[in-house]
C-alpha positions in Angstrom: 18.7 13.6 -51.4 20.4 15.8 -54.0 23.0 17.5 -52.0 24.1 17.0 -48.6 25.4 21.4 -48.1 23.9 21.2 -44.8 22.3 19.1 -42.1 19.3 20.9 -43.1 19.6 18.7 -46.3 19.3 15.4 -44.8 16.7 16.8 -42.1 14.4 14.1 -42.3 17.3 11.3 -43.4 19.8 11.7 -40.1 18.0 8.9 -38.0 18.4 6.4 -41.4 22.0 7.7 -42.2 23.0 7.0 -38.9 21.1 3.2 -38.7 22.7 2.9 -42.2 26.6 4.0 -40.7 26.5 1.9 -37.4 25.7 -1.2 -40.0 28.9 -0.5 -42.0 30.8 -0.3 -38.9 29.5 -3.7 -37.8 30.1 -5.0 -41.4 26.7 -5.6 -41.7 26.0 -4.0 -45.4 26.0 -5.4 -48.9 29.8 -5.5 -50.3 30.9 -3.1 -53.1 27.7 -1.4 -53.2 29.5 1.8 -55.2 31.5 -0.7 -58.0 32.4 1.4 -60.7 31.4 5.2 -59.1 33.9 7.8 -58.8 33.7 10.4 -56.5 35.8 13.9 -56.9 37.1 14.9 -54.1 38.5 18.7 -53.8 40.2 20.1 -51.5 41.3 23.8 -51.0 42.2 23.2 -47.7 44.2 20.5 -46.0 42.9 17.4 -44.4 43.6 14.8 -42.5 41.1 13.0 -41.4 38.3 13.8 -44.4 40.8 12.7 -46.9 41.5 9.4 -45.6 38.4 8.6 -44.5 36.6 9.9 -48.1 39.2 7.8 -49.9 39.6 4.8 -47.6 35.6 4.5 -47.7 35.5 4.9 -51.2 37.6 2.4 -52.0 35.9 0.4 -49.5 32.3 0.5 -51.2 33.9 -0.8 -54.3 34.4 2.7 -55.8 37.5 4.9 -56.6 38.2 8.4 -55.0 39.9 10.7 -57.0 41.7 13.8 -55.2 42.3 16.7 -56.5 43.8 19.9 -54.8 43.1 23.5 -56.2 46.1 23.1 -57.2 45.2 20.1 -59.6 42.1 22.1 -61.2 41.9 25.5 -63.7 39.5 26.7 -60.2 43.4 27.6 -59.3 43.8 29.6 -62.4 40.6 31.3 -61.9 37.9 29.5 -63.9 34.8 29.7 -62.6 33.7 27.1 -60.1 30.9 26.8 -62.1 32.0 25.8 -64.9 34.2 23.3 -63.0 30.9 21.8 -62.0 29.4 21.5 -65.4 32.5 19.6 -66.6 33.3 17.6 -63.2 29.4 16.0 -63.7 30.5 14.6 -66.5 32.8 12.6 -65.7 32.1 11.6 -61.7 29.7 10.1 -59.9 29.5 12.7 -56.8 31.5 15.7 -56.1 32.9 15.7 -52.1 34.3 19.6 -52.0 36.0 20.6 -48.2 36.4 24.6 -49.2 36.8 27.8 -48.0 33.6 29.5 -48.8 30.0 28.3 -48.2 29.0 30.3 -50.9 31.1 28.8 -53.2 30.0 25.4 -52.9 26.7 26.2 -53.2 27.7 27.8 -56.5 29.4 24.2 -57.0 26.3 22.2 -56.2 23.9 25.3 -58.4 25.7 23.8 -61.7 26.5 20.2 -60.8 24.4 17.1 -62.5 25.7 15.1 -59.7 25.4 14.8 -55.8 27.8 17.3 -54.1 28.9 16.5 -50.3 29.8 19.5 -48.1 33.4 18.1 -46.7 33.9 21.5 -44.2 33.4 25.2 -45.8 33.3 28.5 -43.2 29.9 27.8 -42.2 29.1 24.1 -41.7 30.6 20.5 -41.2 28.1 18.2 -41.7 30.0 14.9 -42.1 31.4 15.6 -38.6 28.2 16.1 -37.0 27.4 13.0 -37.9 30.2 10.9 -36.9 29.8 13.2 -33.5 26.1 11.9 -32.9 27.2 7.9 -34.3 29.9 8.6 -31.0 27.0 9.8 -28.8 24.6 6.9 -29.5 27.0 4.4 -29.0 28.6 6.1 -25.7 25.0 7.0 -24.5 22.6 4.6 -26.1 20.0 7.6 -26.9 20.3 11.5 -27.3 18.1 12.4 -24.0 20.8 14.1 -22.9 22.9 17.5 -22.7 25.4 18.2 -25.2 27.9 21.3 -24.2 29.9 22.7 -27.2 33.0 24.8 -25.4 34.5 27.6 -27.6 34.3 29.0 -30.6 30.4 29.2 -32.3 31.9 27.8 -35.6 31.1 25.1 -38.4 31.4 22.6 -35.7 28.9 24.2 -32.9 26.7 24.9 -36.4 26.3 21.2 -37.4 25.8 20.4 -33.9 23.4 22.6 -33.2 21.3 22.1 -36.3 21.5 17.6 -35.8 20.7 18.0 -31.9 17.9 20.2 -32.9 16.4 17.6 -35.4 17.5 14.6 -32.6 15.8 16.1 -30.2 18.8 16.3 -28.0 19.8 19.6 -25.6 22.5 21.5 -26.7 24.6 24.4 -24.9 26.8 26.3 -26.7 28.9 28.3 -24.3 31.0 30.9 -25.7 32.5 34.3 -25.1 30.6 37.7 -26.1 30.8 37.9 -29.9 31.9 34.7 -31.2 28.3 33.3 -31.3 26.5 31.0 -33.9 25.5 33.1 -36.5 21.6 34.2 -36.4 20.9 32.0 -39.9 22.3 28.8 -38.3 19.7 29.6 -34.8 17.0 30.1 -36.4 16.7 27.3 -38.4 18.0 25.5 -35.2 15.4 26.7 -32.8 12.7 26.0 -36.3 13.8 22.5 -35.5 13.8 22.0 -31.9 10.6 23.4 -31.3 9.7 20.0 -33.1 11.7 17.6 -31.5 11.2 19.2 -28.5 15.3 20.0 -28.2 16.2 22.7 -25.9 18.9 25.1 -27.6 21.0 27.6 -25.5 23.4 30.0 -26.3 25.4 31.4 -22.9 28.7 33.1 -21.8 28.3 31.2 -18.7 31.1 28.5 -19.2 30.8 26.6 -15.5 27.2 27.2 -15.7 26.4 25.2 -19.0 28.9 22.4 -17.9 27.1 22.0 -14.8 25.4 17.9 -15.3 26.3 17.9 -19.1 26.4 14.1 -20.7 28.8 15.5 -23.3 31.6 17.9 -23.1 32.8 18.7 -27.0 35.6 21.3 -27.8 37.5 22.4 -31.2 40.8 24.8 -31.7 40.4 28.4 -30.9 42.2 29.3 -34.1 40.7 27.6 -37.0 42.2 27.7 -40.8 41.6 31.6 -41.7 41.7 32.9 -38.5 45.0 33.1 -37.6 45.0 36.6 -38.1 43.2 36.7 -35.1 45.6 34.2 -32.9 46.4 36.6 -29.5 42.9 37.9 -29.3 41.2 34.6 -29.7 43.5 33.1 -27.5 42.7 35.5 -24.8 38.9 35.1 -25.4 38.8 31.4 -24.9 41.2 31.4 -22.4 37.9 30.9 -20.0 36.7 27.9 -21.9 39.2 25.5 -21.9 37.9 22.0 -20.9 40.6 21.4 -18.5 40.2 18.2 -15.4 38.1 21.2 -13.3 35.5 21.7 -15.9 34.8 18.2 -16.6 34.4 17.6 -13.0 31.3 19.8 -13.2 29.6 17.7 -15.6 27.9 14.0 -15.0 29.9 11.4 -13.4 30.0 9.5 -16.5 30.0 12.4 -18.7 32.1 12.0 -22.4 34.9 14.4 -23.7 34.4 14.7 -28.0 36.7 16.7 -29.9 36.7 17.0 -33.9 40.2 17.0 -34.1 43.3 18.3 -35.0 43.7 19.4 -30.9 46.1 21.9 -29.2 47.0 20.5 -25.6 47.2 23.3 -23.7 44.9 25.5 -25.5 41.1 24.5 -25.8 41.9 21.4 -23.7 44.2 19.8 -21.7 46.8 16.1 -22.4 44.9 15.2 -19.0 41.1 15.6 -20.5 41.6 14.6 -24.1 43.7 11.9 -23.0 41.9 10.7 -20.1 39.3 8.0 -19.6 36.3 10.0 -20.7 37.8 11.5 -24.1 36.2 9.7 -26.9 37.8 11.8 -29.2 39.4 8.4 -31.6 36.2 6.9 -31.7 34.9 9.9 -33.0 37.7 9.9 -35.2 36.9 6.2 -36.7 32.8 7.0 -37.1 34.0 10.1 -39.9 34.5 7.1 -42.1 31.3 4.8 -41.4 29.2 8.0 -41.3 30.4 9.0 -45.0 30.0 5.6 -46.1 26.5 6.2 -45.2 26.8 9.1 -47.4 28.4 8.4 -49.8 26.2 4.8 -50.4 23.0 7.2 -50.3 24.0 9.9 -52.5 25.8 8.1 -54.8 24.2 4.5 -55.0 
C-alpha cells in the first residue's frame, strides 16, 4: 500500500483496515506502534474533525503530527507542489494532504518518497468512507443491506459508492437531475460490484430509494467551493432532505449517518440527526480508529 488517493487503493485491504480499526477502538493493538514517525499533515482547507482525529491518533501510535496550513508552506507562494513533495519526503514519515484539487494530490503523491493519505480533495474522501462502513458494521453486524446516500453525488457519495461496491453492500444514491456521481467514480464502482455482487443505483426518485433502506446517510448541500451556487442548490435538494417522513419510509430499525459539519434545517432536520436512529457521533469517533488503521499500515 503506497498511497491511499482512493478507495480504489486499498481495494483489496478494506476488510483488514477495518479488522485492524475496530481493534484500536477496543484497545486491542500493540502500544506506540509509530514511535519516532512524523506525519505531515496539510491542510488548504479547514477541518475539524480530520485534524483532530489525524493529530490525536498520531500522537496516540506513539508518533508526532505536524500541521501545516498553505499558509505555513512556499505551496502558498506558488512553488510547485511537486517540489514540496520532493522536500517534504525527506524529512516525514507520510504525507496526510485534505486539498482542493484531486489533481493536485496526485501530483503530490507522483513526487513523494513517502506514503501520501488523501484527507478530502473535490473528488474523494476516503478516510470517511471508512469510518462510515466501521459505523455500519457495528450498528448492523454485516453489510447485507441497503445503504441510501441523500443529496449531493459528491466525495462523500464517491467513497461510498466505490467501498459498498468492494463490500458487497447495495447502495442508492438518490439525487436530483445533474448533480450525479461522476461517470469515472461509476464505472469503476459498477467494475467492482459486479464482483461482490453489490447492486449500485443511481435515481431521482428520493421516496422510492428510501423505501426499506438499512441506512439513511446525508451531507450539506453547499460544500466548500460551492457556495457560489448556494440558492440553486438549495432549491435542488430542497426534495431530499432526510426529514422524520423520509426515515419513516425506511426499515424499522433503519440508521441515520451524516459525515458532518450538518445544517439543521437544510439536508436534515434537529428531529432526525438528533433522534434515536442518528449515528452520526459514532461516526464521528470511528474517523480516528479508522486512520489509525491507516496510518499504522502506511506508515509502520
Amino acid at each position: 500500500m503506497k498511497h491511499l488517493l482512493s478507495i480504489c487503493d486499498i481495494q483489496h485491504q478494506v476488510s483488514m483496515l477495518l479488522e485492524i480499526a475496530d481493534k484500536f477502538k477496543k484497545n486491542q493493538m500493540e502500544k506506540n506502534p509509530l514511535q519516532g514517525k512524523t506525519l505531515a499533515m496539510i491542510f488548504e482547507k479547514s477541518s475539524t474533525r480530520t485534524r483532530i482525529s489525524f493529530e490525536v491518533g498520531m500522537n496516540q501510535l506513539g508518533g508526532t503530527g505536524l500541521y501545516l496550513s498553505t499558509n505555513d508552506l512556499q505551496i502558498g507562494r506558488g512553488e510547485p507542489i511537486s517540489d514540496t513533495a520532493r522536500a517534504m519526503s525527506r524529512y516525514v514519515d507520510g504525507i496526510m494532504i485534505r486539498a482542493t484539487k484531486h489533481t493536485d494530490v496526485m501530483e503530490l503523491a507522483k513526487n513523494s518518497t513517502v506514503p501520501v493519505i488523501n484527507g478530502l480533495t473535490d473528488l474523494e474522501h476516503p478516510c470517511q468512507a471508512l469510518a462510515d462502513m466501521q459505523t455500519i458494521k457495528e450498528n448492523k453486524g454485516n453489510f447485507k443491506g441497503k445503504l441510501v446516500f441523500a443529496g449531493d453525488g459528491n466525495n462523500v457519495c464517491n467513497s461510498l459508492l466505490l467501498i459498498s461496491a468492494i463490500l458487497g453492500m447495495d447502495m442508492t444514491v438518490a439525487c436530483p437531475v445533474g448533480y450525479e456521481p461522476p461517470a469515472e467514480i461509476l464505472k469503476k464502482a459498477t467494475t467492482m460490484a459486479l464482483e461482490s455482487g453489490a447492486h449500485l443505483e443511481i435515481t431521482s426518485n428520493i421516496k422510492s430509494a428510501v423505501t426499506d433502506a438499512d441506512v439513511i446517510y446525508t451531507d450539506v448541500w453547499v460544500s466548500m467551493g460551492d457556495e457560489s451556487q448556494i440558492k440553486e442548490r438549495i432549491q435542488s435538494f430542497k426534495p431530499y432532505q432526510v426529514n422524520e417522513e423520509l426515515m419513516s419510509l425506511a426499515r424499522e430499525n433503519a440508521i441515520f449517518m451524516h459525515c458532518l459539519p450538518a445544517i439543521r434545517g437544510q439536508e436534515t432536520t434537529k428531529e432526525v440527526i438528533d433522534g434515536p436512529q442518528s449515528v452520526v457521533w459514532d461516526q464521528a469517533e470511528n474517523r480516528l480508529h479508522a486512520q489509525k488503521a491507516v496510518m499504522y499500515s502506511f506508515l509502520k
